[in-house]
C-alpha positions as CSV (number, residue, x, y, z in Angstrom):
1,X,-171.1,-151.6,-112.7
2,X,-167.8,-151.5,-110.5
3,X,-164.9,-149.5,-111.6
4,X,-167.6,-147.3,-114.3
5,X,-167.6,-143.6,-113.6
6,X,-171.3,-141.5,-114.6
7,X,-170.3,-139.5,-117.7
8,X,-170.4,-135.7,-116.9
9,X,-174.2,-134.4,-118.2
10,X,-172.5,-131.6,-119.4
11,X,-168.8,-131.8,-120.7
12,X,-167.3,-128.7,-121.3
13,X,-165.7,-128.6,-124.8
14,X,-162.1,-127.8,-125.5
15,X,-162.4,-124.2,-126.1
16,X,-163.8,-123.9,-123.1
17,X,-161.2,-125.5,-121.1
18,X,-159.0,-123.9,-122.7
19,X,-160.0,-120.4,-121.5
20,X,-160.7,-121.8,-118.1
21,X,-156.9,-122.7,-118.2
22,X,-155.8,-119.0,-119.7
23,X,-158.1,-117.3,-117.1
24,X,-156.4,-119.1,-114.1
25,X,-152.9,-118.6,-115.4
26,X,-154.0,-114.7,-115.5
27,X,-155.3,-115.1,-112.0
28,X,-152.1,-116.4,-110.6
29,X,-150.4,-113.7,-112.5
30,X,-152.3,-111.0,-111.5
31,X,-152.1,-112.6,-107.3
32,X,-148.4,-112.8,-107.8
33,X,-147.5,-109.5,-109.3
34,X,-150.1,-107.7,-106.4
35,X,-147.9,-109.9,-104.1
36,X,-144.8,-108.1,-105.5
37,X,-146.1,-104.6,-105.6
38,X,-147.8,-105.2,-101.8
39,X,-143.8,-105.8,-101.2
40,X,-143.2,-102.9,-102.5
41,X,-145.5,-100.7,-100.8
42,X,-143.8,-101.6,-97.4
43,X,-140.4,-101.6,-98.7
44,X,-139.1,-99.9,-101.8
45,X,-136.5,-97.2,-101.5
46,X,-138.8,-95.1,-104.6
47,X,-141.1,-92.8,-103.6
48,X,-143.6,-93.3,-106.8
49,X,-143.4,-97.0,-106.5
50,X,-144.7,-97.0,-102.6
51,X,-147.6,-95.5,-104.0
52,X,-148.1,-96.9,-107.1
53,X,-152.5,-98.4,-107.2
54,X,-152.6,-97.6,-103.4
55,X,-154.8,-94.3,-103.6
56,X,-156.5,-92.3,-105.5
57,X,-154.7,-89.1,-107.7
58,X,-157.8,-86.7,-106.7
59,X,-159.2,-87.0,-103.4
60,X,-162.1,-85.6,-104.7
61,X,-163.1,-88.0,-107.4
62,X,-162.2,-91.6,-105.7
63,X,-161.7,-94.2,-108.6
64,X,-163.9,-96.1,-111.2
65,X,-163.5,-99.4,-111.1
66,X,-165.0,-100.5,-114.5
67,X,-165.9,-103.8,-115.4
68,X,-166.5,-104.7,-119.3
69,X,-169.8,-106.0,-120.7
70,X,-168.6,-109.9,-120.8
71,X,-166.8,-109.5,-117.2
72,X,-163.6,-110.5,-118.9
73,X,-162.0,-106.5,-118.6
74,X,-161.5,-104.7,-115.1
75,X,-159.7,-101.4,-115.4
76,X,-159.1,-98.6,-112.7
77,X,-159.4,-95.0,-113.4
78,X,-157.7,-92.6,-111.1
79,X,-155.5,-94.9,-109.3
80,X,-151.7,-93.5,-108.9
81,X,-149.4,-95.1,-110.8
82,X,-145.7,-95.5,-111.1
83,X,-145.5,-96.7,-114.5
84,X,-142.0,-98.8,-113.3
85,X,-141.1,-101.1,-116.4
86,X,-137.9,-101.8,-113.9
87,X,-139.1,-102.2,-110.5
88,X,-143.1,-102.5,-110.9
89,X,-144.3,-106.0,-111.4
90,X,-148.0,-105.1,-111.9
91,X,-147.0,-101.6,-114.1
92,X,-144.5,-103.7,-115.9
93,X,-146.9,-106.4,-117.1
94,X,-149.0,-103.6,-118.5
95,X,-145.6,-101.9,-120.4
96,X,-144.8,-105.3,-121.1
97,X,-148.0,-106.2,-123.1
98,X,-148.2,-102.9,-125.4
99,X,-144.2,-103.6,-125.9
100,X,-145.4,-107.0,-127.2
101,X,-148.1,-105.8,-130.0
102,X,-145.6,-102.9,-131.1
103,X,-142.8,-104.9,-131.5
104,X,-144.5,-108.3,-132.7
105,X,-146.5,-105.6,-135.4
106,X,-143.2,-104.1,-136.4
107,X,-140.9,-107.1,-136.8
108,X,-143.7,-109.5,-138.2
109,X,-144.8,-106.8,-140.9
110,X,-141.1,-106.0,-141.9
111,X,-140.2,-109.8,-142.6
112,X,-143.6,-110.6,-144.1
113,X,-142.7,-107.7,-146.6
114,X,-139.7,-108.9,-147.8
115,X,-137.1,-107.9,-144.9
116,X,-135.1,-109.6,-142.4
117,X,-134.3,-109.0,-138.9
118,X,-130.6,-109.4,-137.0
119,X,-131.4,-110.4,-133.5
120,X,-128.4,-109.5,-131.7
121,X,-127.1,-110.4,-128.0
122,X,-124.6,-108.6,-126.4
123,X,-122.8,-109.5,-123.3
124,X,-119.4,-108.2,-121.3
125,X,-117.7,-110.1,-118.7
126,X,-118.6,-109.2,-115.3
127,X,-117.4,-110.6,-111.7
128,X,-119.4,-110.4,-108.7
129,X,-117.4,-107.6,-107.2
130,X,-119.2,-105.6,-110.0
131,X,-121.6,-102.9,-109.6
132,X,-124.8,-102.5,-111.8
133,X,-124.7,-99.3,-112.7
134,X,-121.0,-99.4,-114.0
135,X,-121.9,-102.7,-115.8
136,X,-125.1,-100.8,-117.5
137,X,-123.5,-97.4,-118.0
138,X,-121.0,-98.9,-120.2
139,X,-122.8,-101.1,-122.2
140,X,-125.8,-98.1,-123.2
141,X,-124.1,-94.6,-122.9
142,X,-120.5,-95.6,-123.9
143,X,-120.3,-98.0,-126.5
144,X,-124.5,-99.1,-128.1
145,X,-124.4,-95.0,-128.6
146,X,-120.8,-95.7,-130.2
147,X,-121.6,-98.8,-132.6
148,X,-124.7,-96.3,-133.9
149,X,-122.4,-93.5,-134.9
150,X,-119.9,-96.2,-136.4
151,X,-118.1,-94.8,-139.9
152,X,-119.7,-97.6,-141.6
153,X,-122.8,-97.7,-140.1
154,X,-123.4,-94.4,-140.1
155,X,-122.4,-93.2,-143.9
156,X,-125.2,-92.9,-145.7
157,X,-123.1,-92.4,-149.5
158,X,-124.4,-94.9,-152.4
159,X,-122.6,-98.1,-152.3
160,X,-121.7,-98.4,-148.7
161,X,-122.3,-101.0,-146.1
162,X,-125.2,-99.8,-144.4
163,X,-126.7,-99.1,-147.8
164,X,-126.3,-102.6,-149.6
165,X,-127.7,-103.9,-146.4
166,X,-130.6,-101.5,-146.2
167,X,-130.9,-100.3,-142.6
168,X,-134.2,-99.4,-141.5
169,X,-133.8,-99.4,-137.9
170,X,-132.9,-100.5,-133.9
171,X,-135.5,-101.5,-131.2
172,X,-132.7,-102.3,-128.2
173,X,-133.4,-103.7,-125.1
174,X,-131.9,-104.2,-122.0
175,X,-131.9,-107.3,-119.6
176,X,-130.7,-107.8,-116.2
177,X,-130.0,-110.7,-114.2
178,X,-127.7,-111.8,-111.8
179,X,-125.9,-114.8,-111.0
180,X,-124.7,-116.5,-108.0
181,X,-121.0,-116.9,-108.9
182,X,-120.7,-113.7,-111.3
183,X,-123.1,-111.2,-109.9
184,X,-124.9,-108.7,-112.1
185,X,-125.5,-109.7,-115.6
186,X,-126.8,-106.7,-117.8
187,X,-127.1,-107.1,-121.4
188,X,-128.4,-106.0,-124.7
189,X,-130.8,-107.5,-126.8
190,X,-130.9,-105.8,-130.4
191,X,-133.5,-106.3,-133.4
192,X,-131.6,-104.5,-136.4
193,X,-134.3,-104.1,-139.6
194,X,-132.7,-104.9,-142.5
195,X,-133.3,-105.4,-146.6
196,X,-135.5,-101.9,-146.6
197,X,-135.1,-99.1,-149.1
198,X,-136.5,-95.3,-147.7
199,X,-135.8,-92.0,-148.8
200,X,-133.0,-90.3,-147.4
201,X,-133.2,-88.3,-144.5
202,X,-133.6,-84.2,-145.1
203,X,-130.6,-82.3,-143.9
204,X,-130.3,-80.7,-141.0
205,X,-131.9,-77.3,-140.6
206,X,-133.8,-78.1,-143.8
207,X,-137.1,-77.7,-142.0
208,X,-138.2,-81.0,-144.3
209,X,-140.0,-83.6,-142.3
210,X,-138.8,-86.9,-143.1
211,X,-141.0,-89.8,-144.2
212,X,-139.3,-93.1,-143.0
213,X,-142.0,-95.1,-145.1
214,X,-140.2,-98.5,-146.4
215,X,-140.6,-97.8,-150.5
216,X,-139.1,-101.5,-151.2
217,X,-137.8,-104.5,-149.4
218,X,-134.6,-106.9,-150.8
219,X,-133.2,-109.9,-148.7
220,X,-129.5,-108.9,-148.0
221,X,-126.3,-110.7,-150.0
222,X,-124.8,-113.0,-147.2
223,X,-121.0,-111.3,-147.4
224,X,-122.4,-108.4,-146.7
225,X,-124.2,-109.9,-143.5
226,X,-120.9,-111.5,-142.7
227,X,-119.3,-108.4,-142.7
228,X,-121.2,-106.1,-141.1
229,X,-121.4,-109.2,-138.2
230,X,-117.6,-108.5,-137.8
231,X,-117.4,-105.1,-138.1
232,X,-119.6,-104.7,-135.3
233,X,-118.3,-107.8,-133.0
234,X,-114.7,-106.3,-133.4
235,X,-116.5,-102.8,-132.5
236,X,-118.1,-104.1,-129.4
237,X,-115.4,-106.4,-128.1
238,X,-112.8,-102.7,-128.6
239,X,-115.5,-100.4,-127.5
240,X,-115.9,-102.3,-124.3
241,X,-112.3,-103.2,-123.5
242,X,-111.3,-99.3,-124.1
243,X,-113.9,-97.7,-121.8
244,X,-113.4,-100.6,-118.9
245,X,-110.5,-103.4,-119.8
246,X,-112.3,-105.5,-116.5
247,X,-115.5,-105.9,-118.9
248,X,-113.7,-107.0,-121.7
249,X,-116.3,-109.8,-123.9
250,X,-114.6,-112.7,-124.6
251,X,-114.6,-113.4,-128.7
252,X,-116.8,-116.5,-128.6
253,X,-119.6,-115.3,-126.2
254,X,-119.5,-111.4,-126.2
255,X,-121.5,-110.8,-129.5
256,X,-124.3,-113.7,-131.1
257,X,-126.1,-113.2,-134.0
258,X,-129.1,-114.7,-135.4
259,X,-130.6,-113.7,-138.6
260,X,-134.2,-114.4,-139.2
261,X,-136.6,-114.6,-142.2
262,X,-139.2,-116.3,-141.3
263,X,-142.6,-114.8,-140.2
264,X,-142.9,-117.4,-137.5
265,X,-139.7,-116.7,-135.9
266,X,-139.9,-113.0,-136.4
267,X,-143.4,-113.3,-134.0
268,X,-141.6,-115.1,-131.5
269,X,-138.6,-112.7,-131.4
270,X,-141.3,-109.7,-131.4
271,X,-142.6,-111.5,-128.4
272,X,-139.2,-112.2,-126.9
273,X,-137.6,-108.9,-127.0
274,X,-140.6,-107.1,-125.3
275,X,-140.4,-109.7,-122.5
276,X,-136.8,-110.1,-121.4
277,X,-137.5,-108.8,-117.6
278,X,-140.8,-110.4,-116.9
279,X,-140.7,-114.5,-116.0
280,X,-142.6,-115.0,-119.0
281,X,-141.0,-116.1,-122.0
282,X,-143.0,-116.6,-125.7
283,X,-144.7,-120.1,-125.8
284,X,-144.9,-120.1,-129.5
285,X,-141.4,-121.0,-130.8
286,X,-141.2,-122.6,-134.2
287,X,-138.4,-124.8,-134.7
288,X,-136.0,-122.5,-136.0
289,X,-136.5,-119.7,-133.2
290,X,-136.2,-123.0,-131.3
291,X,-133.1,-124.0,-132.5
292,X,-131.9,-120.1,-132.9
293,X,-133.2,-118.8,-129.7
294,X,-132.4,-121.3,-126.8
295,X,-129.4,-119.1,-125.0
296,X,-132.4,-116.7,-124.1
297,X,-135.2,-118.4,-123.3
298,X,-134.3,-118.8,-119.9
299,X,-131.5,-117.5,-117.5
300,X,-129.0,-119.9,-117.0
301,X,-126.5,-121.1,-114.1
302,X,-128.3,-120.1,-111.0
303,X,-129.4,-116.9,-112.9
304,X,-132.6,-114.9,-111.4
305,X,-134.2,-112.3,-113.7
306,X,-134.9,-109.3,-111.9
307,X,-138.3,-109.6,-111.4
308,X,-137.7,-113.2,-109.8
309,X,-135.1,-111.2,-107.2
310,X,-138.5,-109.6,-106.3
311,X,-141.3,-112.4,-106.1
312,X,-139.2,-114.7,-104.0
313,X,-137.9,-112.1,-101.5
314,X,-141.8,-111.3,-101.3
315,X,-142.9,-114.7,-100.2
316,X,-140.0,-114.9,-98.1
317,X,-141.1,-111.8,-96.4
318,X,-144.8,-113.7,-96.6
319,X,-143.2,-116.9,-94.7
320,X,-142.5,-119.1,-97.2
321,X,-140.3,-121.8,-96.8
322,X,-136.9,-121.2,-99.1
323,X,-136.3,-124.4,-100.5
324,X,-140.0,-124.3,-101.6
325,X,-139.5,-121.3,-103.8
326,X,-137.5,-120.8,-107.0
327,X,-134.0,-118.8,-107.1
328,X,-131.6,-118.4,-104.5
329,X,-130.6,-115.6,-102.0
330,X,-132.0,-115.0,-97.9
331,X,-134.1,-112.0,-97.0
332,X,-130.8,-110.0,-96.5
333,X,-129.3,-110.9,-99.3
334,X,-132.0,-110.5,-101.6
335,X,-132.8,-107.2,-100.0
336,X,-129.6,-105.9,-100.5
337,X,-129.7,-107.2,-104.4
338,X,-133.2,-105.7,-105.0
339,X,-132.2,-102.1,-103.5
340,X,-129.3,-102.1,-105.8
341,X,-131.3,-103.0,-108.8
342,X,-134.5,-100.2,-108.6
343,X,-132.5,-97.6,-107.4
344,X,-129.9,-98.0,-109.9
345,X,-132.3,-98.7,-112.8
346,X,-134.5,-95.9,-111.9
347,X,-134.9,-93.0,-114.6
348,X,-133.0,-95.2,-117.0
349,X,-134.2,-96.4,-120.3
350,X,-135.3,-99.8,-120.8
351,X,-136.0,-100.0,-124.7
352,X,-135.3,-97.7,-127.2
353,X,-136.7,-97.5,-130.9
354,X,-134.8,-95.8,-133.5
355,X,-135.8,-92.8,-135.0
356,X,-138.6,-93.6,-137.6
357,X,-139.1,-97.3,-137.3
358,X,-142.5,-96.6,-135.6
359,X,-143.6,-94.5,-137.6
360,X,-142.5,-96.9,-139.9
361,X,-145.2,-99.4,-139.3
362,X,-147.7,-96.8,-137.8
363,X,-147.4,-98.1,-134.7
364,X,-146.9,-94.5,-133.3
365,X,-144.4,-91.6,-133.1
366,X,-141.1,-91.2,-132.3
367,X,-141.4,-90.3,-129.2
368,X,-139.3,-91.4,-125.8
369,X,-139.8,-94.9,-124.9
370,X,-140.7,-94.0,-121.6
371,X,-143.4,-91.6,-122.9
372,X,-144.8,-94.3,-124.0
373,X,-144.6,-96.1,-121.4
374,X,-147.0,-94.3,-119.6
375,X,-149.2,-93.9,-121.9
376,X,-150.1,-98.0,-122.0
377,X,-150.4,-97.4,-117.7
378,X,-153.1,-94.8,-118.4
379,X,-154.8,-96.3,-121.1
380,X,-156.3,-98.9,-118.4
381,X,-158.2,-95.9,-117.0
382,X,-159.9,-96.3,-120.7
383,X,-163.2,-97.7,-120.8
384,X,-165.8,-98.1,-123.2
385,X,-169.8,-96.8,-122.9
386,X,-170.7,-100.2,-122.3
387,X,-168.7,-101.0,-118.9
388,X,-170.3,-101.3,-116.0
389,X,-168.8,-98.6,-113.6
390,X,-168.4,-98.3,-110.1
391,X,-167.4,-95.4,-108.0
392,X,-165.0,-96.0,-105.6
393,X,-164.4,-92.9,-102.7
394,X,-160.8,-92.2,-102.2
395,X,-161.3,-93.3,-98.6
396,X,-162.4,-96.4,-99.6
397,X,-159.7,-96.9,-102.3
398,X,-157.2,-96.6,-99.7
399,X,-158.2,-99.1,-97.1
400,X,-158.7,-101.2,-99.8
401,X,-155.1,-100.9,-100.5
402,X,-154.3,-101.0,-96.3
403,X,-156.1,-104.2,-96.6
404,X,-154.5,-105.6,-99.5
405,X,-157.3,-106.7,-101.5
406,X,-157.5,-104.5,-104.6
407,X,-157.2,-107.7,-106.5
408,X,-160.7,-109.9,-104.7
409,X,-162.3,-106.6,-105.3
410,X,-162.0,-106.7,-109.1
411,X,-162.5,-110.4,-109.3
412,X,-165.8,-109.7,-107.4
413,X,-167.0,-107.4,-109.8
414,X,-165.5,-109.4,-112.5
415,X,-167.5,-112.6,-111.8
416,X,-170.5,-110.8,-111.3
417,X,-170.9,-109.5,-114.0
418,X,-170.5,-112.6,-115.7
419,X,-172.8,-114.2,-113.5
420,X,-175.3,-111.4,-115.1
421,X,-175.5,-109.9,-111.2
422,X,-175.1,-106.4,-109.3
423,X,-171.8,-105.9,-109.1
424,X,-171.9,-103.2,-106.0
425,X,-173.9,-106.0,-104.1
426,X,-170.5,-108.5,-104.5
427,X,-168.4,-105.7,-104.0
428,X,-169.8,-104.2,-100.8
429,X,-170.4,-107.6,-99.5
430,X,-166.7,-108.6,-100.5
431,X,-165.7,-105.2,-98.5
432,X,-168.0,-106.0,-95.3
433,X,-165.9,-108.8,-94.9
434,X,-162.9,-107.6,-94.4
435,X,-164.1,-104.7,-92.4
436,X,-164.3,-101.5,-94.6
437,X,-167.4,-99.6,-94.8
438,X,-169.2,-100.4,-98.5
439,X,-171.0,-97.0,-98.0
440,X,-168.4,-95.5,-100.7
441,X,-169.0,-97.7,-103.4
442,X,-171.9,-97.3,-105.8
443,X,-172.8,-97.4,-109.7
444,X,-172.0,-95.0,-112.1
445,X,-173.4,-94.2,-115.2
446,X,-170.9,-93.1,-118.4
447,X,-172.5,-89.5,-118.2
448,X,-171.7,-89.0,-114.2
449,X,-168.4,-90.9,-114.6
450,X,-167.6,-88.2,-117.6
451,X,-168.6,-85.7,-115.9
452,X,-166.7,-87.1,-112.8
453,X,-163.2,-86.8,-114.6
454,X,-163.9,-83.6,-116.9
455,X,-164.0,-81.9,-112.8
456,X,-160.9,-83.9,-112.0
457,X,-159.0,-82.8,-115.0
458,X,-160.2,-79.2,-114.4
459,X,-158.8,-79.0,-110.9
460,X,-155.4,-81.2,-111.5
461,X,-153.5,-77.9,-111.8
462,X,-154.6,-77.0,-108.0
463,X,-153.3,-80.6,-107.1
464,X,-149.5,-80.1,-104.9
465,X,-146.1,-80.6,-107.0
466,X,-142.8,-81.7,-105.2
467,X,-140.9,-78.9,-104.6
468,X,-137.3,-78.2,-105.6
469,X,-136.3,-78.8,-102.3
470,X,-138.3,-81.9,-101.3
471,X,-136.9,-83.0,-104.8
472,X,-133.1,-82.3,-103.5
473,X,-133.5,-83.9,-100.6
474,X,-135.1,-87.3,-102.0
475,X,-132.2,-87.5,-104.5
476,X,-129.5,-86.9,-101.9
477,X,-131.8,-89.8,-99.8
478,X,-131.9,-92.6,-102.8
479,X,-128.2,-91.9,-103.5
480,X,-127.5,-92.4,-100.0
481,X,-129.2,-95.8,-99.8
482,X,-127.7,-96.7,-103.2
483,X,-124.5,-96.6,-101.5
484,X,-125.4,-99.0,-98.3
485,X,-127.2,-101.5,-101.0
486,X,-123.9,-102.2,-102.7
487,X,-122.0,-102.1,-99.7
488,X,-124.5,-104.9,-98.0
489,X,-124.5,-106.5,-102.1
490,X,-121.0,-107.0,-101.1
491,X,-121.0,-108.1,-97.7
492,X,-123.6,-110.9,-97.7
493,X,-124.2,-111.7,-101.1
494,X,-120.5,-112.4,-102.3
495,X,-117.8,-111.7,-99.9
496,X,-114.7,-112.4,-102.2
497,X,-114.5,-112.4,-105.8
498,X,-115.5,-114.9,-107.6
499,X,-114.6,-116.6,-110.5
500,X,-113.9,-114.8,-114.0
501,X,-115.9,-117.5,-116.0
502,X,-118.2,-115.1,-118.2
503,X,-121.6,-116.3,-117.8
């Protein structure tokens, strides 16, 4: 009949939908954050960055790409890696994720105990004429470190403040964006455990190891809250006027609290803090952290998170029209901001846990962030007996990377092995295509891909190390283009200075 359409013999059902929809969204993810680091490659002022997934670590041993058992896992063993949370887009999402279980883990479990968490912002005025570093230096080395080692917060003697609000710990995080009237925005993001009761700390020299295990859990008396909430937005707003009176906070914007106690919230905020510099922000926010959380979710007034100053100066580079693409900023001008940003965040820390709080939840040690960090980048070179593993030779790794299609490599391994087919047949077929010799690329078994990186590991030592000089000389290099980022930062991104509205 006219107008009827045949019902489809085979409807797919909403789960399945569902993870057709979640695997295209990790598709475009993974296309755009390849697109980034391809950027990258050709342009970044950082040595380890311009390398990062573009060769192999031993020339000898290639890489294993490994595919899981369902298809739904590719992982890389033996690529180099930069393990960037700052200026690594593909890196970063990796950090990002292991962030994301830790902190979710630790903040769910302390408020489903019996605790409650004080999400903190802090912010400092900043103009455009500004630079990041001074902005950032500030904020982390002169006055967080201060507020920490505050009398009150830092007196551990019965009856205090920090006591009667039972302190268990920090996880602070840092968040840069930048704006088109004020310039660089840096700014803190706290998570401050509270209503926990632990044994106190062994003195120093004691040779005691400290258990930081939470013996009870109490929800905090409200004046206390509402003190501590002054004490430390009077310490911030002073701490930052004294080490730079141009960063002054103004009283209404410079410090926000938010106290939460529900489990629902605390996963959001777990989600949240992890994510600050990606373009993702937690999809799961209950009315409260709705309500609570809207200042964050997204940055405001023309704002680009860092990561965004990356993706659209990519396409840009890629020919993509401007007014197509989200942001603000020419080639130039994003150039000049994106310099600025990765060379001045290199080395620095991104998130810090306090001492304990980890260990806390057993989550892990309490060791540097950044240690860390690269320990989530070289866990995707884990696999499992089951994977189906392909060898890779070094010279095939790297024109994979001259041709720019690490990503179509995995996906054609990927969806063969879903398809229940021989994944070296997609991938040397995928490879003849573009014009790179498949005759590196066969199938490993787990005992010759063992026995492949127990040789690796054994001749790693032999492998070359930047010298003290070389070293020298690319320090004295990135400080040098430091210099000219700002100076083009200030020539064609804001010529005068702008308005002093705090953003």
């Amino acid at each position: 009949m006219k107008g009827n359409k045949f019902p489809d013999p085979d409807p797919k059902t909403p789960a399945e939908l569902a993870a057709e929809a979640a695997d295209l969204r990790r598709k475009e993810r993974e296309r755009r954050n390849y697109s980034g680091l391809y950027f990258q490659w050709d342009h970044s002022k950082l040595k380890s960055i311009r390398g990062c997934r573009r060769s192999a670590r031993d020339e000898g041993a290639g890489v294993t790409l490994t595919v899981s058992a369902d298809g739904q896992q590719v992982g890389r063993k033996g690529l180099n890696r930069c393990a960037s949370v700052w200026a690594c887009p593909v890196c970063e999402a990796v950090i990002r994720g292991q962030r994301a279980t830790d902190a979710d883990t630790a903040i769910t479990e302390h408020v489903r105990r019996g605790g409650m968490v004080l999400f903190v912002t802090f912010t400092v005025r900043h103009w455009s004429n500004h630079d990041l570093e001074d902005l950032i230096r500030v904020q982390v080395r002169e006055v967080w470190k201060g507020l920490l080692q505050g009398r009150k917060w830092a007196r551990s003697e019965a009856g205090n403040l920090r006591n009667r609000l039972g302190v268990v710990g920090t996880i602070r995080v840092i968040e840069v964006t930048v704006g088109q009237i004020n310039g660089w925005h840096p700014h803190l993001h706290v998570a401050v455990f509270l209503g926990g009761r632990q044994d106190p700390k062994p003195k120093r020299g004691s040779g005691e190891k400290w258990d930081p295990t939470v013996r009870s859990y109490f929800r905090p008396a409200d004046a206390d809250l509402d003190a501590f909430e002054a004490e430390w937005k009077a310490a911030w707003i002073g701490g930052v006027t004294a080490a730079n009176p141009d960063f002054r906070p103004s009283a209404r914007d410079g410090v926000n609290f938010k106290r939460v106690y529900t489990v629902k919230d605390a996963a959001a905020i777990g989600k949240y803090i992890s994510k600050v510099q990606g373009t993702d922000v937690a999809s799961d926010w209950s009315v409260g952290a709705e309500l609570a959380m809207s200042h964050v979710k997204q940055a405001r007034g023309g704002n680009m998170k860092a990561m965004d100053i990356l993706f659209r100066l990519a396409a840009l580079r890629g020919g993509q029209v401007a007014d197509d693409l989200p942001g603000w900023g020419s080639i130039e001008q994003l150039a000049a901001l994106w310099s600025e940003y990765e060379l001045t965040t290199k080395g620095g820390q991104n998130m810090a846990w306090s001492e304990g709080l980890k260990r806390a939840y057993g989550i892990g040690t309490d060791e540097n962030q950044d240690a860390a960090d690269r320990q989530a980048v070289d866990a995707e070179d884990a696999g499992t007996a089951d994977d189906r593993m392909l060898h890779l030779s070094a010279r095939t790794q790297l024109e994979i990377g001259r041709k720019r299609v690490i990503v179509e490599v995995g996906e054609a391994a990927r969806e063969a092995v879903k398809s229940d087919e021989d994944p070296v047949i997609a991938v040397r077929a995928l490879l003849a295509l573009v014009g790179i010799d498949s005759m590196g690329v066969w199938e490993l078994s787990a005992d010759e891909d063992e026995a492949k990186w127990k040789a690796s590991a054994e001749n790693a030592a032999a492998r070359s190390v930047e010298s003290e000089d070389a070293r020298a000389k690319r320090k004295l290099r990135e400080a040098t283009d430091l210099r000219a980022a700002r100076t083009d930062r200030k020539r064609l991104v804001w010529k005068t200075t702008a308005t002093t509205t705090q953003e």
